[in-house]
N, C-alpha and C positions, 0 to 999 in steps of 0.2 A: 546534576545535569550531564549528560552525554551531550558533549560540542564534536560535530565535524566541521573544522574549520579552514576553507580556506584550499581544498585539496587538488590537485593538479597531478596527472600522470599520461606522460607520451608514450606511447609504442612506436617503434624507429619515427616514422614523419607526421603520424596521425594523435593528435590530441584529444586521449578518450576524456579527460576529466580537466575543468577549466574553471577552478575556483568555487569547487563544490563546496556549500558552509549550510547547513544548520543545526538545530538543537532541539534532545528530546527530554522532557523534564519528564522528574518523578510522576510516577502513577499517571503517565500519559502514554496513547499508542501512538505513532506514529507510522502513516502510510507511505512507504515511497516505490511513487509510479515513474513508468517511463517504458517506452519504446523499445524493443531488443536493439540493442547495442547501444542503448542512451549511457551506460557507465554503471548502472547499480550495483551491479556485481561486486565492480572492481571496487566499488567505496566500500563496498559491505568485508572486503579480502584484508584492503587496506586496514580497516579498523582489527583485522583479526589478526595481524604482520603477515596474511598470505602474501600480499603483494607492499611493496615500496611507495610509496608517493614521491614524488618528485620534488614538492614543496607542501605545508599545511602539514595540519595531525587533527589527530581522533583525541578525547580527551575525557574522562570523566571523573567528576566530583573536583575539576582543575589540575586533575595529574592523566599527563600521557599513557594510553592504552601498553604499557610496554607487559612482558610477558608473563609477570606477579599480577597485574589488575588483571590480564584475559582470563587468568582462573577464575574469575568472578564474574565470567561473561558466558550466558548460554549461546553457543553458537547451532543453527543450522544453515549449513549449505544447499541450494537448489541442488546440485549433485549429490548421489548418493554417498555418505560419508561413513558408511557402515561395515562392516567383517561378514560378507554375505556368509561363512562357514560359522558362525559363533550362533550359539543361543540365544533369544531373547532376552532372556535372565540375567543370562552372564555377560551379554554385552552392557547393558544396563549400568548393571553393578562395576563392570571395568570404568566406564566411562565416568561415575560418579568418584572412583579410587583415584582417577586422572587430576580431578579436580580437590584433590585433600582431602575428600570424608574419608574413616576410618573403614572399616573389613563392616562393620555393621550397619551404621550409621548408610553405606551405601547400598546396603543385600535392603536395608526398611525403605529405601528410597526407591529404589529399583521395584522392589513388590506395588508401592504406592502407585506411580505413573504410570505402571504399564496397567494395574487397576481402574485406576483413572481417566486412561485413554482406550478401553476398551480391549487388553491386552492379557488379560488376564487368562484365557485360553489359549492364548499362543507364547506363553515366558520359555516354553521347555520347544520351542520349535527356531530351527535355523531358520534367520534373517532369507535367505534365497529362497525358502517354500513360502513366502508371505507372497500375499497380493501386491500388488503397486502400494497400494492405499495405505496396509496395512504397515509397508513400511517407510511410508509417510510418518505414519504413528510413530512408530520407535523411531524417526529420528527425531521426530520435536521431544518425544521422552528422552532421550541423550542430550537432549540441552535443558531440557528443566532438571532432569535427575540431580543436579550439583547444587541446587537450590541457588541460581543465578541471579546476582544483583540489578543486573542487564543481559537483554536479551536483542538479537540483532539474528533474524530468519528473512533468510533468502528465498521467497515464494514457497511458503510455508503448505498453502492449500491446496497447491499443484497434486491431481490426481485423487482426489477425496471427495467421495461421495457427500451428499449433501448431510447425511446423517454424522460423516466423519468432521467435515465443516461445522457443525455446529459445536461438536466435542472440539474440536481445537477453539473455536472462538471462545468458547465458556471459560476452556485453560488458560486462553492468556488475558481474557477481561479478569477471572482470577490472580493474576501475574502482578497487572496493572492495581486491583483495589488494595493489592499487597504493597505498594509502592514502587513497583518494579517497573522503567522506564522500558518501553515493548518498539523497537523501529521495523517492520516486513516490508518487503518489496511484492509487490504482486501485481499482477495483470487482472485481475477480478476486481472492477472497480466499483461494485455494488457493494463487495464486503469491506473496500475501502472504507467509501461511505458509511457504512453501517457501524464498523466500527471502530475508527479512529478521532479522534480531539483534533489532530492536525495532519496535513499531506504537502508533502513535497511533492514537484515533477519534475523529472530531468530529460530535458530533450541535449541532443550530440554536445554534449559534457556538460553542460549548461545549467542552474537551480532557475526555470522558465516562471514557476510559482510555488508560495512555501507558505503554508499560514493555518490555522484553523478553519477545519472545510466548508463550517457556516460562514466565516467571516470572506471566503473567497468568492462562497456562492452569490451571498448581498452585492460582494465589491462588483460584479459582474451583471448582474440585474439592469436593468433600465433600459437591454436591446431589444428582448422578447418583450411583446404585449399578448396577454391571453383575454379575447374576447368572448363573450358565452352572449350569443344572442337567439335562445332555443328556438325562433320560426326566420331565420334571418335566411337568405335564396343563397345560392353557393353564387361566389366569385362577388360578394359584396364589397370587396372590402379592395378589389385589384386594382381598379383605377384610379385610388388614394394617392396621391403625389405623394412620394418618400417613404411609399411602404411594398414592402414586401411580404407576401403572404405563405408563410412558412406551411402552415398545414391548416384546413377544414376539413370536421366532420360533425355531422349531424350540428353544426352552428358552434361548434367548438372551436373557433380561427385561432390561430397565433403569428404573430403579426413581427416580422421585423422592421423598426423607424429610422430611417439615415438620420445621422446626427440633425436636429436641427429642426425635423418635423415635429408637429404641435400633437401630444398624445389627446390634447380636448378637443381638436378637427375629427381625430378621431373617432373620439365616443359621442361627438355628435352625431354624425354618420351611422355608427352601429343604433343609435334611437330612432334613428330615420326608416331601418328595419323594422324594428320592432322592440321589444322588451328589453334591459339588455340586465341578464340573472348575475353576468362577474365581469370587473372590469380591473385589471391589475398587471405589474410587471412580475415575468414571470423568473424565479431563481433558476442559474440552468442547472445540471446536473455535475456531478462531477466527469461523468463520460462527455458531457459536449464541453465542460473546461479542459479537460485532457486533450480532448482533439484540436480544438485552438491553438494549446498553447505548446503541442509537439507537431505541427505544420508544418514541414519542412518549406522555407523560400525557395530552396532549389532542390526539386524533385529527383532534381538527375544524382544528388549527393547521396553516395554510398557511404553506410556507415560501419565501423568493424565489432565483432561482437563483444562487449565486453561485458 
């Protein structure tokens, strides 16, 4: 189990991280979303000794991340972490020698991943003549290269073609069926969704919500109503005491209830139209849980980047 527990760190008077805690079990992904300057960073630095906490630790398998377990952690940084003068090849292979493989064991490694990520025409070319994308590529291959027991990427997807998107996800749902516990931060909350088991969010230091994405989607459920009444008139549904009517088209309503409103006045109503084809609370998505639950109460609060 990878625990962050617990983690706390000030910059002079501003409180980027405030009790950050949770856990990502074997052969699980883990999402973690949040706002530019919510803290992800710094939790992700922390875990690596880039940065100090203040109080709390990083922990895995029950022993502290200290600088013997980080050989055992593939790291990528959102910043470029690369030797823009070195070769593909050879950067590979050094990065793998970093992490204890032998002079071989790292040249087979190194051939493999940049293989595997689509690399394989550009091993004999300097890191600076790549595209964005493509050195995107070679850095998540610098952190698989050491065959990492953990793996902790900081906005992995950032700048990748849809086609490169899919080669990273294959690699690390690979990673994951292998046992290998996977935590990414990203701003792409579709591919969240798509492919993680559990998501954290962190709003101005804060873990706002933490849990498996289906189990947070249901806990959320019961405000949207999705009504389908295919001949029903627009604006049927507005003068329902305690409803608001989020969106109509073509008879597709969805219906927000104040606490307290009877969802069977409701679908009495929608029969009153006409047919009525679906009646049901609807699960929201992760992008409108995300937007909830990184609100800010005070709009005017500036946050620092971390």
């Amino acid at each position: 189990m990878l625990e962050f527990d617990g983690l706390y760190k000030t910059y002079g008077e501003r409180r980027v991280l405030d009790g950050v805690s949770f856990a990502v079990a074997p052969s699980s992904m883990f999402g973690f979303c949040g706002a530019n300057g919510a803290g992800k960073t710094t939790t992700m630095r922390i875990a690596m000794g880039l940065a100090r906490a203040d109080a709390g630790e990083v922990r895995w398998r029950g022993s502290p991340l200290d600088a013997a377990v980080r050989r055992r952690v593939g790291y990528m940084p959102e910043e470029r972490g690369l030797y823009p003068k070195m070769r593909v090849g050879e950067q590979l292979t050094y990065f793998a020698r970093l992490h204890g493989l032998d002079a071989a064991a790292a040249a087979h490694a190194a051939e493999h991943w940049a293989d595997r990520l689509g690399l394989a025409a550009r091993r004999g070319d300097r890191v600076e003549k790549l595209s964005l994308g493509n050195q995107q590529r070679v850095q998540l291959a610098a952190a698989l290269v050491s065959r990492p027991e953990v793996l902790i990427l900081d906005e992995p997807f950032s700048g990748l073609d849809p086609v490169g998107v899919d080669t990273l996800a294959e690699a690390l749902l690979e990673q994951v069926r292998g046992g290998v516990p996977v935590v990414f931060s990203s701003h792409q909350l579709d591919l969240v969704e798509r492919l993680c088991d559990s998501v954290g969010i962190l709003a101005r230091g804060h873990m706002v919500a933490a849990g498996p994405v289906a189990e947070l989607r249901r806990r959320e459920a019961g405000r949207v109503l999705r009504v389908v009444v295919p001949d029903a008139p627009p604006g049927w549904a507005a003068a329902l005491p305690g409803v608001r009517v989020v969106s109509q088209r073509a008879g597709d309503t969805l219906l927000e209830l104040d606490a307290g409103t009877d969802d069977q006045a409701v679908l009495a109503a929608a029969l009153r139209t006409g047919r009525v084809a679906h009646f049901a609370w609807r699960e929201p998505t992760l992008v409108e849980l995300f937007r909830e639950a990184v609100a800010d109460p005070d709009p005017g609060t500036e946050e620092v980047a971390a």
